[in-house]
C-alpha positions in Angstrom: -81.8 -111.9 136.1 -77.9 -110.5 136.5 -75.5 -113.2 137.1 -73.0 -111.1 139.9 -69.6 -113.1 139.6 -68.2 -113.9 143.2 -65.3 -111.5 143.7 -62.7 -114.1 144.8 -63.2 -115.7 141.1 -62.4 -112.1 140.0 -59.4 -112.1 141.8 -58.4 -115.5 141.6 -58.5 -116.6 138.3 -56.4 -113.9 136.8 -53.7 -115.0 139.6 -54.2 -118.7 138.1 -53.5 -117.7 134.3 -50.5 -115.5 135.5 -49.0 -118.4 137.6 -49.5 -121.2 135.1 -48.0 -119.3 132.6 -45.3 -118.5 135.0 -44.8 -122.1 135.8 -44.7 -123.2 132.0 -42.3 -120.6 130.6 -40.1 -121.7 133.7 -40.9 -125.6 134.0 -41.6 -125.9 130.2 -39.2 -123.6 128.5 -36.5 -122.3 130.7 -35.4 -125.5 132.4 -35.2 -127.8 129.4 -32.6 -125.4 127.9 -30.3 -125.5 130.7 -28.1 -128.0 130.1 -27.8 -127.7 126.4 -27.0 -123.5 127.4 -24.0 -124.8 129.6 -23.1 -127.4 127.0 -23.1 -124.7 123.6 -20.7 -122.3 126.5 -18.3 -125.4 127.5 -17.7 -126.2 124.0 -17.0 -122.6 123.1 -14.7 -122.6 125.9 -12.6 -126.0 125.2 -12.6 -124.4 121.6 -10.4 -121.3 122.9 -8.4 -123.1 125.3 -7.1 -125.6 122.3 -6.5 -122.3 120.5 -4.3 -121.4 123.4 -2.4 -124.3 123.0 -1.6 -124.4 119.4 -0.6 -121.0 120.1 2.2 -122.8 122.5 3.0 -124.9 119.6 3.2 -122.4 116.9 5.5 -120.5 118.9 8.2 -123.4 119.7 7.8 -124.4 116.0 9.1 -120.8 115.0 11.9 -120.9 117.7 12.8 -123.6 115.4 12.7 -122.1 112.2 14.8 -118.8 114.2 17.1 -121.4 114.5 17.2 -120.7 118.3 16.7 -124.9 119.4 16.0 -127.7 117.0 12.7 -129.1 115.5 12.9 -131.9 117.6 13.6 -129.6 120.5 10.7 -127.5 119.8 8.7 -130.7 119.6 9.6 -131.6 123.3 9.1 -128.7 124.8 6.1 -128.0 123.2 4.4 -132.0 123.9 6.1 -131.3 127.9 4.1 -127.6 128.1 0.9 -129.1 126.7 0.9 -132.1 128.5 1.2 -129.9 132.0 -1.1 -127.4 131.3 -4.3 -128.1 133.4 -7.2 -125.9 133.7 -10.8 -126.3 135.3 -12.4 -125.6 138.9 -10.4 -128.8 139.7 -7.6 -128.4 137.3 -9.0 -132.1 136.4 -9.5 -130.5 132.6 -6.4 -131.4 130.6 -4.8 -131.3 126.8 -3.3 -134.6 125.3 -1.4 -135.1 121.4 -1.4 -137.8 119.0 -0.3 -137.3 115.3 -2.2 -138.3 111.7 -1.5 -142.3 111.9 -2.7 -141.6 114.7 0.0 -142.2 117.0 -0.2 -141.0 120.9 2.3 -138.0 121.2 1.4 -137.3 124.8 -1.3 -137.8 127.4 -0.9 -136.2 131.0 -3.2 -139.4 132.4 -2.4 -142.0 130.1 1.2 -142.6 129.4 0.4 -146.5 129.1 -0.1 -144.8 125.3 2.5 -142.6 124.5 4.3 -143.7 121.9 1.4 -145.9 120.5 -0.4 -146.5 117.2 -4.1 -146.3 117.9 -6.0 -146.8 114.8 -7.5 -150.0 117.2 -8.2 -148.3 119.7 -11.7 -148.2 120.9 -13.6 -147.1 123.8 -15.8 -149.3 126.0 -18.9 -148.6 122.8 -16.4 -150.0 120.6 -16.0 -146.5 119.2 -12.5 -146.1 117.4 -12.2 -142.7 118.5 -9.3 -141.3 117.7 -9.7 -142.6 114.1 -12.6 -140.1 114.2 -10.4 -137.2 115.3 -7.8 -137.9 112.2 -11.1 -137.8 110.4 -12.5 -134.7 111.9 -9.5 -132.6 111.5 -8.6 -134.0 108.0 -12.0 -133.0 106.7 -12.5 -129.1 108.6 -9.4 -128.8 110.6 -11.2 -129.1 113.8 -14.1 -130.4 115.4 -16.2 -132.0 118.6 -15.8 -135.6 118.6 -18.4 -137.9 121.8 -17.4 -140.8 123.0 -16.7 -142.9 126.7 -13.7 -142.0 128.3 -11.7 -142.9 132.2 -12.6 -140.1 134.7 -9.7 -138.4 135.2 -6.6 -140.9 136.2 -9.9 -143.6 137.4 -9.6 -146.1 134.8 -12.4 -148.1 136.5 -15.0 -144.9 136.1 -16.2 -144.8 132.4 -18.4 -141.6 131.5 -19.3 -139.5 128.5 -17.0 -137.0 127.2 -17.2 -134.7 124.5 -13.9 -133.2 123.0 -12.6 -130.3 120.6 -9.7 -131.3 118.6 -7.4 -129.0 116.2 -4.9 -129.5 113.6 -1.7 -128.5 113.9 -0.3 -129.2 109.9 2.7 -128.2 110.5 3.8 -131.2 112.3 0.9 -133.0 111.2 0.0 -133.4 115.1 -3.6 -133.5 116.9 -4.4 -131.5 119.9 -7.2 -131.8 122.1 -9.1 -131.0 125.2 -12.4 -132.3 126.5 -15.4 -132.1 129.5 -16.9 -134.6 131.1 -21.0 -134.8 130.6 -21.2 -135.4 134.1 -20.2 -132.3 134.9 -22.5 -130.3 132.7 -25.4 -132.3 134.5 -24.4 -131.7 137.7 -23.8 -128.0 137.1 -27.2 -127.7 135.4 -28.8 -129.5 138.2 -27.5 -127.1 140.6 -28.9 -124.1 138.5 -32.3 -125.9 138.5 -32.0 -126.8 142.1 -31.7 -123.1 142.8 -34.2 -121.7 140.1 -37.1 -124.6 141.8 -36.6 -123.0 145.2 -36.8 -119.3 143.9 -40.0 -120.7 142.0 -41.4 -122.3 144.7 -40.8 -119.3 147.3 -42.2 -116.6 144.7 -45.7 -119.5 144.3 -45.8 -119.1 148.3 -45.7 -115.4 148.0 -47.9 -115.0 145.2 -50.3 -117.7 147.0 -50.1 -115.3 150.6 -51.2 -112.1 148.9 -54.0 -113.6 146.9 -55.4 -114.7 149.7 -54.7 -111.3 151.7 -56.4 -109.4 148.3 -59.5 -111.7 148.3 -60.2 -110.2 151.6 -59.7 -106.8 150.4 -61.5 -107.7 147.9 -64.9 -108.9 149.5 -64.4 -106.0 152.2 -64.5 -104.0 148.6 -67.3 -105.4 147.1 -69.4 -104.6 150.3 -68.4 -101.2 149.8 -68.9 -101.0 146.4 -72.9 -102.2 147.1 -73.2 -99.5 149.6 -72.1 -96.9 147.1 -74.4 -98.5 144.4 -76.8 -97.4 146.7 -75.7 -94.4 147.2 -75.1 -93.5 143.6 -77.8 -90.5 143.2 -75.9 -88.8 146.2 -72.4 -89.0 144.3 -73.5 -88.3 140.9 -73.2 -85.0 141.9 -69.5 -85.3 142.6 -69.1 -86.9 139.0 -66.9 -83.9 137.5 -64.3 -83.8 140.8 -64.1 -87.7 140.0 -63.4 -87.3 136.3 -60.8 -84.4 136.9 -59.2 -86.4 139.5 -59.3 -89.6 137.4 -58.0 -86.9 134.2 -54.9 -86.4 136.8 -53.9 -90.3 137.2 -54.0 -90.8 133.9 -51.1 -87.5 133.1 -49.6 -89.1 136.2 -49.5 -92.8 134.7 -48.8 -91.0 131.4 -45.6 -89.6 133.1 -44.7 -92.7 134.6 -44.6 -94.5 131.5 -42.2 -91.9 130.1 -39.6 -92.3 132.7 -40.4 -96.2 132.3 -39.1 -95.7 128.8 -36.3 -93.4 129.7 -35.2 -96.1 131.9 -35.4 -99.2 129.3 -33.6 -96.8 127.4 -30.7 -96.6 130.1 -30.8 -100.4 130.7 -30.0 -101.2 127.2 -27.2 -98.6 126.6 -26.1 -99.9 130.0 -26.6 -104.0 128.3 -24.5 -102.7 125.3 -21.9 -101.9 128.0 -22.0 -105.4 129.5 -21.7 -106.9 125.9 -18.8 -104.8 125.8 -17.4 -106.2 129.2 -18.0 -109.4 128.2 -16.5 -109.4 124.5 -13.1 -107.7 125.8 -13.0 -110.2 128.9 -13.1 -113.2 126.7 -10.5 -111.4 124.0 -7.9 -111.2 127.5 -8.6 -114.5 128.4 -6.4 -116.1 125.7 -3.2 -113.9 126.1 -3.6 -113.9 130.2 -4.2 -118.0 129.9 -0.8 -118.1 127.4 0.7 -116.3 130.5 -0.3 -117.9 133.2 0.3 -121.6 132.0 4.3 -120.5 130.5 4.4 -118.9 134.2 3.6 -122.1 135.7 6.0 -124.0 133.4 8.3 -121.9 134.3 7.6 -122.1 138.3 7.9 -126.3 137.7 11.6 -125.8 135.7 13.1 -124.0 138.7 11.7 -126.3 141.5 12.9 -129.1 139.6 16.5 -127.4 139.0 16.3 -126.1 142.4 15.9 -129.4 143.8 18.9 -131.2 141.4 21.2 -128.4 143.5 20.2 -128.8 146.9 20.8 -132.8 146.0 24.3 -131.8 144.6 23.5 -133.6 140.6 23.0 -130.2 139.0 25.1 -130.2 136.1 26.0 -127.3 133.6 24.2 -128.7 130.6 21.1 -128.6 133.3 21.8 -124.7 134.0 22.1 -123.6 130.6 19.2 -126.1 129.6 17.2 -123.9 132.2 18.5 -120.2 130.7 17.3 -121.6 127.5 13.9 -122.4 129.0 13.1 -119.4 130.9 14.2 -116.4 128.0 11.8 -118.2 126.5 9.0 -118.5 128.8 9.8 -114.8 129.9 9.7 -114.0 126.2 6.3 -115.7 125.8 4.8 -114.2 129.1 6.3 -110.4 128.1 4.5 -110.9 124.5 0.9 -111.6 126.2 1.4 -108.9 129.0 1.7 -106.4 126.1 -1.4 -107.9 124.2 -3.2 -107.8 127.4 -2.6 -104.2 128.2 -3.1 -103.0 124.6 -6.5 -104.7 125.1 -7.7 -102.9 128.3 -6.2 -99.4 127.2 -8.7 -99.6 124.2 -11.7 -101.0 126.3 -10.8 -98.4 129.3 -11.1 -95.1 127.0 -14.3 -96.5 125.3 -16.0 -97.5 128.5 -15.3 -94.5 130.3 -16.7 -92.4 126.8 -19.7 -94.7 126.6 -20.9 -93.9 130.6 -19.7 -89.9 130.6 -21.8 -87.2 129.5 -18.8 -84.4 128.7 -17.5 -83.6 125.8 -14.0 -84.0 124.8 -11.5 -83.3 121.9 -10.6 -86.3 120.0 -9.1 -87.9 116.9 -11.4 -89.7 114.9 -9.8 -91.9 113.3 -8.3 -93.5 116.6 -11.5 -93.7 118.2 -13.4 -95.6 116.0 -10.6 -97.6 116.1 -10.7 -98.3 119.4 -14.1 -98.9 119.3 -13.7 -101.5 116.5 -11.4 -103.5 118.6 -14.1 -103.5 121.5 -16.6 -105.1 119.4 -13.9 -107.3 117.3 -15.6 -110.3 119.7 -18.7 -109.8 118.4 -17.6 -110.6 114.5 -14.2 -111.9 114.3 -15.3 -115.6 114.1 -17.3 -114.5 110.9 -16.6 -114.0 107.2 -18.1 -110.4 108.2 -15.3 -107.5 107.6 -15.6 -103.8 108.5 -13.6 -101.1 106.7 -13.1 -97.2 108.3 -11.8 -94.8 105.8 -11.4 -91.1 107.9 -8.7 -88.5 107.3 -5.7 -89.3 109.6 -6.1 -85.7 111.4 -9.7 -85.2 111.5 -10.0 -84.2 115.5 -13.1 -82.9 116.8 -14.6 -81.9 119.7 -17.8 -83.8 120.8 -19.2 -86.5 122.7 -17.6 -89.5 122.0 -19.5 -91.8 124.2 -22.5 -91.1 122.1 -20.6 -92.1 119.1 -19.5 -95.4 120.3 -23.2 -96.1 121.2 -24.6 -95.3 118.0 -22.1 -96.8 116.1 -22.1 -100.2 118.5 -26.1 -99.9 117.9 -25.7 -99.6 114.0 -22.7 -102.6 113.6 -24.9 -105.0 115.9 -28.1 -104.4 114.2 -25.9 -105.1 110.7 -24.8 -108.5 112.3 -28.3 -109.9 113.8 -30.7 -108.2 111.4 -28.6 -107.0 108.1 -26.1 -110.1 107.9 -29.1 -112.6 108.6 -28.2 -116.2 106.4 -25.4 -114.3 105.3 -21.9 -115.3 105.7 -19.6 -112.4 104.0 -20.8 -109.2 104.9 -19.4 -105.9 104.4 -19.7 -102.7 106.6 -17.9 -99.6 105.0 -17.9 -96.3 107.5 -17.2 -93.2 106.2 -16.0 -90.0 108.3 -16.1 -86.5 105.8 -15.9 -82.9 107.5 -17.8 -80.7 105.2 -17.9 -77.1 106.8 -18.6 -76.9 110.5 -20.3 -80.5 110.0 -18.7 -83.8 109.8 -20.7 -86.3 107.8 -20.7 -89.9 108.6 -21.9 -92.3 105.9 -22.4 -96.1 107.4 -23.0 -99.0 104.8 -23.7 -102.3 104.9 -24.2 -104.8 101.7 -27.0 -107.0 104.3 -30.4 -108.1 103.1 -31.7 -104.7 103.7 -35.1 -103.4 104.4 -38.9 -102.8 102.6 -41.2 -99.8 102.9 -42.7 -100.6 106.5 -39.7 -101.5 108.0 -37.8 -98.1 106.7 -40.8 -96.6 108.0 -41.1 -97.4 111.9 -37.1 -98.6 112.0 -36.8 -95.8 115.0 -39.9 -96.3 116.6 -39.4 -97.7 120.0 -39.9 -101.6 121.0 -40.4 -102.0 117.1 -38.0 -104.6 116.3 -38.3 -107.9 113.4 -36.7 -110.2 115.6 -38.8 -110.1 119.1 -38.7 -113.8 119.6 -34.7 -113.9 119.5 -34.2 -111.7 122.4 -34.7 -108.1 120.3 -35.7 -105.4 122.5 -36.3 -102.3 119.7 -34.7 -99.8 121.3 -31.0 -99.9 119.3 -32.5 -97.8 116.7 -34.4 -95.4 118.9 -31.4 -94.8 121.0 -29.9 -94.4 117.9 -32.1 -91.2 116.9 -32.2 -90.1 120.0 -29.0 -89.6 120.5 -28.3 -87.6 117.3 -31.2 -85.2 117.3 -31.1 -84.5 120.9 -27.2 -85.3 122.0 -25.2 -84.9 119.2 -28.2 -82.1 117.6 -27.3 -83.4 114.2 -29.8 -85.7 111.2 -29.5 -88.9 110.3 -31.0 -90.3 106.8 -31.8 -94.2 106.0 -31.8 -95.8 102.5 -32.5 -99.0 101.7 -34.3 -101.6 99.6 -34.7 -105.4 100.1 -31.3 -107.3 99.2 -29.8 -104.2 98.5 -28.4 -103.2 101.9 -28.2 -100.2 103.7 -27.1 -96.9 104.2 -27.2 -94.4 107.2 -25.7 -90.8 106.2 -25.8 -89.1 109.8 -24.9 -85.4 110.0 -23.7 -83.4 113.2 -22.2 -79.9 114.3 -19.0 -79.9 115.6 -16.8 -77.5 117.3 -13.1 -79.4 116.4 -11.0 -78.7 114.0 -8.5 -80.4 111.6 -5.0 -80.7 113.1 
């Protein structure tokens, strides 16, 4: 006898399986990693913003060594700059200095210590942690030290803090910047407050049109019996049904080409966004110098302002204040400049990378610009990329294409090529040979084997699919040569012996 499976289990328990998984991969995977996402992304910010302020340091220290103030000068203004420099949605977030014994130099919210040995000093764990920052720096020159700290100037609120710390061996001082735990947990919450209610409005949704297709579905399957029985009567419309069904299938066909064609947009568009990002975060350090020597700056002339008005502003006071903004201007001048040179590069390589006209350009200046886009993604690695292109090699192509297969190639070098290792090499060479230029890329990475050589620029093929690879880089990649650029690219390669793309293309420039 035939078993006939009630439609609504038909319908239903595919819906299940696709919600459960749905719930685990949110509930179960997504979640969890929340708070140890924002925690990895506040560390790697308090790790710039120290940067920022040794970069305060190292300059008064060389104002010293100009000869301009004296050491002990430099050492002032330099502890009086650090100690006012706030930062934060709150501006809560703040730097503090002790030295090797270790001995409290300055702390914005704690000047009970300055001055202070605090080898004894422990927190309410009977952690001695300062001891462990001496120790930390002494052994790498920086690192994250946890331990139980006063909220802010609340020395009855005890909470977890985490904080990056940074030798400065020049004066044999310690500078440091922490967050609060709390407010990683409160931010995550907030993200997993919103993500529930998206979750839990999408279940609804998903729960209203099951039950609106199970009664499609049983008016279906009524209609489906009726046509059983009418199947002698339609068999004769078979062929019209299998040309008609022949169409959807070149239809679906077609749609899944444009499907790919888009994917394919949305990663050179991704690449893009990495770019964005990379040249953002390389700003933020020069802009951040700025801002806080502006602010400085801003406190020095209310305070002198307010000594004048009260009639006990002295000359020593007005020169003292001179002094202090040449060099704040100086400073604030300096990053401006760094700044600008940043966004000029990023401007001409972002507007490239989204145009679709040619243009006459200089090679050699272009990769170099491109080289400074990605310098984010490498230049906290022993990686190191070499260009080696005739000075006046200027051609006329499409230099968005470039940066996109050159972005494509470096990136794949750094998460595939450079994989477990440290000191990696990329060599790019530019050659015009006739009314061709010939580009040979190398890398000394852990190369590839037979299979992978083989289907490197078939699409969605990619080796590292559970760490976010999409397979397309390498597609692009081919694409755009033989179709954009009409030129050939070759790959060699063998495992641990790197490797080598030698990409060929017409071009209409010329030397000059």
């Amino acid at each position: 006898m035939k078993t006939t499976i009630p439609v609504w289990v038909k319908v239903v328990l595919p819906i299940g399986i696709s919600v459960t998984l749905f719930v685990f991969i949110i509930f179960g995977i997504h979640i969890p990693d929340v708070e140890k996402r924002l925690l990895e992304q506040k560390k790697a910010q308090i790790h710039d913003l120290t940067q920022t302020a040794i970069d305060v340091i190292e300059y008064q220290r060389k104002l010293a060594q100009q000869g301009k103030i004296t050491e002990k000068e430099a050492k002032t203004q330099a502890a009086a700059i650090i100690a006012g420099m706030k930062f934060g949605p709150e501006r809560k977030d703040y730097f503090w200095i002790t030295n090797y014994e270790p001995r409290m130099v300055v702390h914005p919210y704690r000047s009970d210590l300055d001055g202070k040995m605090l080898d004894d000093f422990t927190d309410p764990k009977g952690k001695h942690l300062f001891n462990d920052m001496v120790q930390a720096v002494k052994l790498n020159g920086e690192g994250y030290v946890d331990y139980m700290w006063q909220w802010k100037d609340d020395a009855g609120t005890i909470i977890p803090k985490i904080s990056y710390v940074k030798a400065f061996p020049e004066w044999k001082w310690i500078v440091g910047t922490g967050i609060y735990i709390n407010d990683i947990k409160k931010e995550a919450a907030s993200q997993v407050a919103k993500l529930i209610f998206y979750t839990i409005s999408i279940f609804f949704f998903i729960l209203i049109l099951s039950g609106y297709t199970i009664m499609s579905g049983v008016h279906t399957n009524e209609a489906l019996l009726l046509r059983e029985r009418e199947l002698e009567a339609l068999n004769r419309e078979l062929e019209d049904r299998v040309a008609a069904r022949t169409k959807d299938l070149k239809d679906s066909l077609e749609d899944l080409k444009r499907t790919q064609n888009q994917l394919i947009e949305a990663e050179k568009m991704a690449s893009l966004g990495n770019l964005v990002a990379g040249v953002a975060h390389e700003i933020n350090t020069p802009v951040g110098i700025g801002v806080t020597t502006a602010t400085y700056l801003e406190d020095k002339l209310k305070a002198l302002t307010a000594a004048y008005g009260a009639g006990q502003m002295k000359k020593s006071d007005l020169d003292k204040f001179f002094e202090t903004a040449e060099q704040s201007l100086h400073s604030i001048s300096a990053n401006l400049l760094r700044a600008g040179a940043l966004v000029r590069s990023f401007k001409q390589v972002a507007v490239d990378q989204t145009s679709e006209h040619p243009r006459i350009f200089n090679v050699k200046n272009y990769f170099n610009d491109i080289l400074q886009s990605l310098s984010p993604r490498f230049k906290n690695t022993g990686h190191k990329i070499y260009l080696h292109a005739p000075e006046d090699l200027t051609i006329e192509s499409y230099p968005g294409a470039l940066m996109q297969i050159f972005s494509n190639l470096i990136i794949n070098s750094l998460v595939h090529g450079f994989d477990e290792i440290e000191n990696g090499v990329i060599e790019i060479k530019a050659e015009p040979e006739g009314d061709s230029l010939v580009f040979t890329y190398t890398d000394n990475g852990v190369g590839m084997n037979e299979e992978q050589l083989s289907r490197i620029y078939e699409p969605f093929y990619t080796t590292k699919r559970n760490a976010g690879g999409s397979g397309l880089g390498m597609n692009i990649v081919y694409n755009l040569i033989s179709r954009k650029l009409n030129g050939t690219i070759k790959t060699q390669s063998k495992p641990g012996q790197g490797t080598t793309f030698i990409i060929t293309m017409p071009v209409n420039g010329e030397k000059k």
